[in-house]
N, C-alpha and C positions, 0 to 999 in steps of 0.2 A: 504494500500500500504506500501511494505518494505520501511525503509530506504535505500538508495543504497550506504550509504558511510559508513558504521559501526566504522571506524578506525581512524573517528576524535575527536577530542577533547571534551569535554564535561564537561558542570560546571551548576551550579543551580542559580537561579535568584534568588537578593538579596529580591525583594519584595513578590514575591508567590511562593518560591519554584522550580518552572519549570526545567527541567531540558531542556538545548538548546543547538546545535553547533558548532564549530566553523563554521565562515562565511568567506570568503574570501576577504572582505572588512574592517575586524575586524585582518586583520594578522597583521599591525603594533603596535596596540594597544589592543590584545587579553589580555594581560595581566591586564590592568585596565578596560576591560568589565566586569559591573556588573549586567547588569538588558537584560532580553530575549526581549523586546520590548519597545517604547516610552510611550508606557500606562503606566507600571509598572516603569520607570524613572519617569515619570511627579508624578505618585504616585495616578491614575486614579485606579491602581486596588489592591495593597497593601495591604488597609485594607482590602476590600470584599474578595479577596480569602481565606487567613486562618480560616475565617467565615465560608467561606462554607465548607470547611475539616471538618472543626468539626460537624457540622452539620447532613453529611453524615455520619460521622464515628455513632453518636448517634441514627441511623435509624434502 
């Protein structure tokens, strides 16, 4: 499925890379958003994901 908003904002998660949207709940403080989800704030998937990049890139 498309995304249906193309023309929003966009930045990359400090912990894995992700790239995610702005959110409309995130407008007063878009600008100190750093991380796409509370897994990756708490630091639940940080390390595991650049593991896995590498990983596949090596297959």
């Amino acid at each position: 499925m498309a995304h249906r908003k193309p023309h929003l904002p966009e930045k990359a998660c400090a912990a894995c890379g992700r790239r995610f949207a702005w959110r409309k709940k995130w407008a007063r403080d878009w600008g100190t958003v750093r991380y796409c989800s509370e897994a990756c704030r708490d630091g639940r998937y940080g390390a595991a994901r650049p593991a896995a990049g590498k990983a596949a890139k090596n297959a």
